[in-house]
KOLBABA-957163 format. One record per residue (C-alpha): x, y, z; residue number from 0. Coordinates in steps of 0.5 Angstrom, whole numbers. Layout:
// residues N
((X; Y; Z); NUM)
...
This chain:
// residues 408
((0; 0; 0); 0)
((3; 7; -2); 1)
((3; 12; 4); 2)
((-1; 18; 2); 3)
((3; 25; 3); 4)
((5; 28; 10); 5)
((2; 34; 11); 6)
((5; 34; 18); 7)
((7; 29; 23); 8)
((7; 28; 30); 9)
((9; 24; 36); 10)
((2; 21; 40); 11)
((4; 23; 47); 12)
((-2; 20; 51); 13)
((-9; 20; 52); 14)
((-14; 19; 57); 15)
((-18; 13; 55); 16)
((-26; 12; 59); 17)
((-29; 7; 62); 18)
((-33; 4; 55); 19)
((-40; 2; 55); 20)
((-41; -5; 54); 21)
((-37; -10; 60); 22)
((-31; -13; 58); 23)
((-30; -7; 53); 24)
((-24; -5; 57); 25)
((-17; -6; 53); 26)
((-14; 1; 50); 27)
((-13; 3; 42); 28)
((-6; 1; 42); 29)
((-2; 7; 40); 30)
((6; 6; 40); 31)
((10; 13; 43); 32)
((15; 13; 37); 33)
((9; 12; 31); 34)
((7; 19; 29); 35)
((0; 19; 27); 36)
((-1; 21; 19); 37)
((-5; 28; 19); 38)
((-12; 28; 13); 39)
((-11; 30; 6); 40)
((-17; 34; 7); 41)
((-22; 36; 12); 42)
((-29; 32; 13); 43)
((-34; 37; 12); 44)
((-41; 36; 14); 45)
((-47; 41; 14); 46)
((-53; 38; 18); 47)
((-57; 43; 14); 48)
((-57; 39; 7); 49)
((-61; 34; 9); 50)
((-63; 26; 5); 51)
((-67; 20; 8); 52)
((-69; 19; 15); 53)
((-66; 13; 19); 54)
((-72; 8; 21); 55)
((-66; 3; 23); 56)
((-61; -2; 24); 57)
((-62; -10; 25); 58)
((-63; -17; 24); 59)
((-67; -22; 24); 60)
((-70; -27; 30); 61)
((-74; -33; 26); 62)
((-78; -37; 31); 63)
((-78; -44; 29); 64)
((-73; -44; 24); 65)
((-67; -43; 31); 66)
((-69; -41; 38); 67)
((-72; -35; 40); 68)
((-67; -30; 42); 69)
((-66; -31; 51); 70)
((-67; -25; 55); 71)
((-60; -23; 56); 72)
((-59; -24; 48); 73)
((-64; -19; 48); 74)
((-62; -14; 52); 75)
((-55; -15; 48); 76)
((-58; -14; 41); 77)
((-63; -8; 44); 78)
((-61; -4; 49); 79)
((-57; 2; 47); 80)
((-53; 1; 54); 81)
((-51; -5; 55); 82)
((-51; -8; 48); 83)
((-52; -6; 40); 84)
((-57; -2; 40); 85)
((-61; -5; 34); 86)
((-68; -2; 33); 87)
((-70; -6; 28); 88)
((-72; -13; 29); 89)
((-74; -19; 23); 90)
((-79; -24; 23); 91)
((-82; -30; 19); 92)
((-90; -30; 17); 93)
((-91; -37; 19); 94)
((-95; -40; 12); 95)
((-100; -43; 18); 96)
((-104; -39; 22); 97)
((-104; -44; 28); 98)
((-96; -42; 28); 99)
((-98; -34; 29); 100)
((-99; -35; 38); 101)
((-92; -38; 38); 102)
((-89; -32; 34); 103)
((-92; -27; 40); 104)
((-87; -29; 46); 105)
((-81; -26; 43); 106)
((-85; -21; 38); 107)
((-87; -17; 45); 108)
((-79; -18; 49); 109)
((-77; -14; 42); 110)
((-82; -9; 43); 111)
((-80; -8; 50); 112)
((-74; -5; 48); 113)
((-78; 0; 43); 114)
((-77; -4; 37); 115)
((-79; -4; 30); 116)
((-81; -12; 28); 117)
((-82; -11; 21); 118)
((-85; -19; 18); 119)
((-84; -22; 12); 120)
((-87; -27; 9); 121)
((-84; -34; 6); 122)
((-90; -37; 3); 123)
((-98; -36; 3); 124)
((-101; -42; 6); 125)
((-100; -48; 1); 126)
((-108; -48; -1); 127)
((-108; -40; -4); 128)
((-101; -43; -9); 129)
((-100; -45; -15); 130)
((-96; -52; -13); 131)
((-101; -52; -7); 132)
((-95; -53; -3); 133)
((-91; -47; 1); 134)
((-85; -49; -4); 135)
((-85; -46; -10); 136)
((-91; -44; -14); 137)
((-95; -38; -14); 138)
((-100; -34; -10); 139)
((-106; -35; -14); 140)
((-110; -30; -17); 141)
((-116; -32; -14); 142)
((-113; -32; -8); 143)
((-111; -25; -7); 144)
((-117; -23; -2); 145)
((-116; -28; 3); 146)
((-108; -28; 2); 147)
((-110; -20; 4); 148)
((-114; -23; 10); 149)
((-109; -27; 12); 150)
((-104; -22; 13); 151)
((-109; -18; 16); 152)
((-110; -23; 21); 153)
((-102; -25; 22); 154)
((-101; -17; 24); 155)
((-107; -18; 30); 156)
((-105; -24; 33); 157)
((-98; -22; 35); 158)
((-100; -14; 37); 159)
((-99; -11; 32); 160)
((-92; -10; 27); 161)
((-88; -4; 23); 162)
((-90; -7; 17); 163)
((-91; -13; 13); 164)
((-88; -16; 6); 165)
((-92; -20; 2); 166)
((-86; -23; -1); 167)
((-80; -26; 0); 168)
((-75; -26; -5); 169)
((-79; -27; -11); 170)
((-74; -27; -16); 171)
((-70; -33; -13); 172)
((-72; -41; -13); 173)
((-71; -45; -7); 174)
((-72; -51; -5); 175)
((-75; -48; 2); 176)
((-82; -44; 3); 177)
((-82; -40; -3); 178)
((-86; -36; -8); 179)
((-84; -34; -15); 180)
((-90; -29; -17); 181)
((-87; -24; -23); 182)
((-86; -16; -22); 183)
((-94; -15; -26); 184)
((-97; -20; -21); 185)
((-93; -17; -15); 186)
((-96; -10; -18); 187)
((-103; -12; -18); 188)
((-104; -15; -11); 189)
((-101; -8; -8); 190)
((-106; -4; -13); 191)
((-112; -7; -10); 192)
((-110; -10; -3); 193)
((-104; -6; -1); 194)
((-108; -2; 4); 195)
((-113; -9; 7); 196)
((-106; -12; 10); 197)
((-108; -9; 18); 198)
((-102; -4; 17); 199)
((-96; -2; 13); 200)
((-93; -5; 6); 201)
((-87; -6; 4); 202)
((-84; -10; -3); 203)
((-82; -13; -7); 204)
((-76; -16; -3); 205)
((-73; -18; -8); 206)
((-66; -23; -7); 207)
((-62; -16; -11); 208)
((-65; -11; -11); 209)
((-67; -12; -18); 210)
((-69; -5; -20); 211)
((-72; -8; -26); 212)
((-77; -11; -22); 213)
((-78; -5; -17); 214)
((-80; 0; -23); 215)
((-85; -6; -26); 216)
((-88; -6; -19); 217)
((-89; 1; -18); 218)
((-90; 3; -25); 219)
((-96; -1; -22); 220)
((-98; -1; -15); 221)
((-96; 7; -15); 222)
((-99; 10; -9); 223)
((-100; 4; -6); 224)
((-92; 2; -4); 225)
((-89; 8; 0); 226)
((-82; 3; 2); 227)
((-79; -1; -3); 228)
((-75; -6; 0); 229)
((-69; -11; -2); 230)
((-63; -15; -1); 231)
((-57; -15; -3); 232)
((-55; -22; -5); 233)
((-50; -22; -11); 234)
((-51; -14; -12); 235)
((-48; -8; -9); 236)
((-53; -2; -6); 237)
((-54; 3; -12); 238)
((-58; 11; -11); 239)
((-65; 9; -13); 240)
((-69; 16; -13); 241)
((-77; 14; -14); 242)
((-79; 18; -8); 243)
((-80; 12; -4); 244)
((-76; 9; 2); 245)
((-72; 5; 1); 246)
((-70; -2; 6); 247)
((-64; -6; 5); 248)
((-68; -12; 10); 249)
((-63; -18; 9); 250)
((-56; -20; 8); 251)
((-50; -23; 10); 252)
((-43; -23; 7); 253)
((-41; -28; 10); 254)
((-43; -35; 13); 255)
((-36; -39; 14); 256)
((-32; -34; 18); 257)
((-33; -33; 24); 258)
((-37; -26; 27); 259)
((-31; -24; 30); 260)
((-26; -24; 25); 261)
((-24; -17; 24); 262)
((-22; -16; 16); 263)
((-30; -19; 15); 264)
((-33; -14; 22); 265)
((-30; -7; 18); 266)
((-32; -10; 12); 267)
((-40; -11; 15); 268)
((-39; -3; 17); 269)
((-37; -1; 10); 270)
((-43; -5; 7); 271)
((-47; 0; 12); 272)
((-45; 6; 10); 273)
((-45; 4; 2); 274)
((-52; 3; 4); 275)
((-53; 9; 7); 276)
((-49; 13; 2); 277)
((-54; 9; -3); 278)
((-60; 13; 1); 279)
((-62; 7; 4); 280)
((-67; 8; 10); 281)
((-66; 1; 14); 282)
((-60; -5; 14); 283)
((-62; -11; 17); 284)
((-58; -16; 18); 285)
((-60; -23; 17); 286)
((-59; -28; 24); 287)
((-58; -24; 30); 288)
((-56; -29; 34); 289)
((-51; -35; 30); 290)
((-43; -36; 30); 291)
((-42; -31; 24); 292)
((-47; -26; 26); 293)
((-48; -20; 31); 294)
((-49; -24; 37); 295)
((-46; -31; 38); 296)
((-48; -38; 41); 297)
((-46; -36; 47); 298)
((-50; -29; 47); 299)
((-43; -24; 47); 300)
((-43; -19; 41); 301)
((-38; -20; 37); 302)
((-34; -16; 32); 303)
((-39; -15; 27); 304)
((-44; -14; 33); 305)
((-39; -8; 34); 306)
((-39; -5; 28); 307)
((-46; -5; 27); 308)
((-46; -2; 34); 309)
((-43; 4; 32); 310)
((-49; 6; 27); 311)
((-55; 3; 32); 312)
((-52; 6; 39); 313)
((-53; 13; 37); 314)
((-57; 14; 30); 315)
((-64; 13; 32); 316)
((-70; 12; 27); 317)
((-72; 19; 27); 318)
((-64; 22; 25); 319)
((-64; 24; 17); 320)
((-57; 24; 14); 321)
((-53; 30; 13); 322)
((-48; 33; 7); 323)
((-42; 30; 8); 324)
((-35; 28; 5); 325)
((-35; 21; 3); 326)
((-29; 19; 2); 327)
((-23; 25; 4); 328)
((-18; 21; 2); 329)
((-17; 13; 0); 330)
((-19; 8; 5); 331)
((-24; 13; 9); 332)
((-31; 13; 9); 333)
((-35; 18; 13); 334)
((-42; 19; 14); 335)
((-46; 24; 19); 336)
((-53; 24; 22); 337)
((-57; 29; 26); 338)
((-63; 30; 29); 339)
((-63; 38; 29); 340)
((-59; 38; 36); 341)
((-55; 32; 36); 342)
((-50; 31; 30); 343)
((-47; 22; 29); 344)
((-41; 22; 26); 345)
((-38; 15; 23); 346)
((-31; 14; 21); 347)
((-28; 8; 18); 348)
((-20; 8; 17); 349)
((-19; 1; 13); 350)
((-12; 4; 12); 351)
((-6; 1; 17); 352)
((-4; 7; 19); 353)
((-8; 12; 24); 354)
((-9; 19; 21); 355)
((-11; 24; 25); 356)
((-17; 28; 22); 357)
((-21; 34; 22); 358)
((-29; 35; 22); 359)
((-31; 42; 20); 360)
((-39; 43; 21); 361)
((-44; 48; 21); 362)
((-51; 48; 22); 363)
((-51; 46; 29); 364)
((-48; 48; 35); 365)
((-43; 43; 40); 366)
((-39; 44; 46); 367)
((-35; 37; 45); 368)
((-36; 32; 43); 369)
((-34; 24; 45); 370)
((-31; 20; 40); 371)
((-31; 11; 41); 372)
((-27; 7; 37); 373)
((-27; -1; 35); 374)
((-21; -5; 32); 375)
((-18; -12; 32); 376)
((-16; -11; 39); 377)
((-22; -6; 42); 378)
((-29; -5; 43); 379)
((-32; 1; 43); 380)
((-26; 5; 47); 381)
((-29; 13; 49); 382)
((-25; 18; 48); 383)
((-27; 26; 50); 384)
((-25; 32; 46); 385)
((-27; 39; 45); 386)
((-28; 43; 39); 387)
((-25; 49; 36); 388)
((-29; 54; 32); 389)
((-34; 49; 29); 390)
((-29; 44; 28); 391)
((-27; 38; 31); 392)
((-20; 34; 30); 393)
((-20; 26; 33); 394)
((-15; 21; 32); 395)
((-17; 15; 27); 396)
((-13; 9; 29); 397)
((-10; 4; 24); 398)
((-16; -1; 21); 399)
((-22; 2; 26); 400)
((-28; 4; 27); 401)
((-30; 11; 29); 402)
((-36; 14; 31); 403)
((-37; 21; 35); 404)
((-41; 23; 38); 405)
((-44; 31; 40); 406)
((-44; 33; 47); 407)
């Protein structure tokens, strides 16, 4: 890797490290007293008046039957914004029976606890309203359009209520599993006529890529009838799509082989995020919360990448909008910033292996301080207060980390 041009360099002499949030977080950033810290090419900007989309979460999935429900204290590490990651989005599956929806109640209703959005998808509509007359393969009948409505409509009111409903999971990808493979017009002419029958918010058509191609033929006919297009991003990268429509990333792991905790993969789930974020997504949820290779492993501690979604959940809150901001300063930068018009969240990722000591200037909004927590290979969310000067800020970035800073 080249070395990016010194505009000055300085010996780190010491810094005062406070006590981090989570237990067990407890190990400083590593900074040896003879490596000098490399100063930004240029100053992030951020201007918390040029406004995008509206933050409506970060998550993961928890799917009753598929896996164990998530147990108390793993609730409180997936939820909570002091004692865990802070997730405020939680996925669930439809059931395709309806004699399955009271199982679904107990951990819908722990979630909700903590304030979060249970946002449902559903597999397959009940074998008797398809095509195959089988929750594998097949498709949603036409003639089976008002009572498939029905059925959602009452899924929604047995578990209390939910965020929002998608009708279809991956319709553009066969599995041997539950499944249902309806095209983008048939898609469309179920919104149209029943989007709004379904007890509360829809949200489609969850396409396995994002297929835009799918998503336009869908609105070009639902229209007005779906407010939120929601997707994965299964063999695709996030890409702007400007429709004057939400937009939820709502499923995808990078990796089911690794383990959670293997660093190269954690910072990378943070890249991930923010090309989402950068993309105008509103929403990026995760797929299993709880599994070796997610946020949360089997034996309930959060891992690495549990860390490194943590520095977007903990403290951008559904509500938050993004702001005008330097994306890339410089190479193997990457910086994203939230408001919520007092407070200002600043995410920076330095997949560099070297630390740079960087300058934040912002406007539209006042601050006294700010606190700065950083993740590496290393170390959790180690704390760091700093003051401002002017409207400006400067916060080192350690080498391969993740930093998010918060105002005071």
């Amino acid at each position: 890797m080249q070395n990016n041009p010194l505009k000055n360099t300085f010996l780190i002499i010491a810094f005062f490290i406070i006590p981090v949030i989570f237990s067990g977080c407890s190990k400083e950033i590593s900074t040896s007293p003879t490596e000098p810290i490399l100063e930004g090419e240029m100053p992030v900007t951020i201007n918390t008046s040029t406004q995008f989309q509206t933050i409506r979460g970060f998550g993961g999935a928890a799917i009753h039957n598929w896996i164990a429900d998530l147990t108390s204290t793993q609730m409180t590490k997936a939820f909570s914004t002091t004692d865990g990651i802070g997730l405020s989005v939680m996925r669930v599956r439809i059931p395709s029976s309806s004699d399955q929806f009271s199982g679904e109640v107990p951990q819908i209703n722990a979630a909700k606890q903590f304030g979060v959005s249970v946002i449902a998808t559903a597999w397959s509509a009940p074998a008797s309203m398809k095509t195959s007359n089988n929750v594998v393969g097949g498709k949603l009948k036409p003639d089976s359009y008002s009572a498939y409505a029905a059925y959602l409509r009452s899924y929604n009111t047995a578990v209390g209520g939910v965020t929002s409903i998608s009708p279809w999971n991956e319709p553009n990808y066969v599995v041997s599993y539950e499944g249902m493979n309806n095209n983008a017009a048939e898609i469309g002419n179920f919104l149209s006529m029943y989007a709004d029958s379904c007890g509360t918010k829809v949200v489609a058509p969850e396409t396995f890529n994002m297929s835009k191609s799918i998503n336009d033929s869908v609105l070009a006919i639902a229209g007005a009838k779906l407010t939120t297009i929601c997707g994965h991003i299964y063999g695709t990268t996030p890409y702007k799509y400007s429709v004057g429509k939400e937009i939820w990333m709502t499923e995808h792991y990078t990796n089911s082989t690794d383990s959670g905790n293997v660093w190269s993969g954690a910072i990378n789930v943070a890249k991930e995020i923010h090309n989402c974020m950068t993309s105008g997504y509103s929403m990026y949820v995760w797929w299993y919360i709880r599994r070796f290779y997610g946020l949360i492993d089997e034996n309930s501690n959060i891992t690495k990448r549990g860390y490194a979604m943590a520095h977007f959940a903990k403290w951008i809150r559904p509500g938050y909008y993004r702001v005008s901001c330097t994306e890339t300063p410089q190479d193997g930068i990457y910086c994203t910033a939230f408001s919520n018009g007092s407070k200002l969240i600043i995410v920076a990722i330095n997949q560099n292996d070297y630390a740079i000591n960087y300058t934040f200037n912002y406007s539209g909004l006042s601050a006294t301080g700010f606190t700065g927590y950083s993740t590496t290979k290393a170390a959790n969310l180690v704390s760091k207060n700093t003051t401002t000067s002017g409207n400006a800020v400067v916060f080192p970035l350690p080498a391969s980390s993740i930093t998010t800073l918060v105002s005071n």
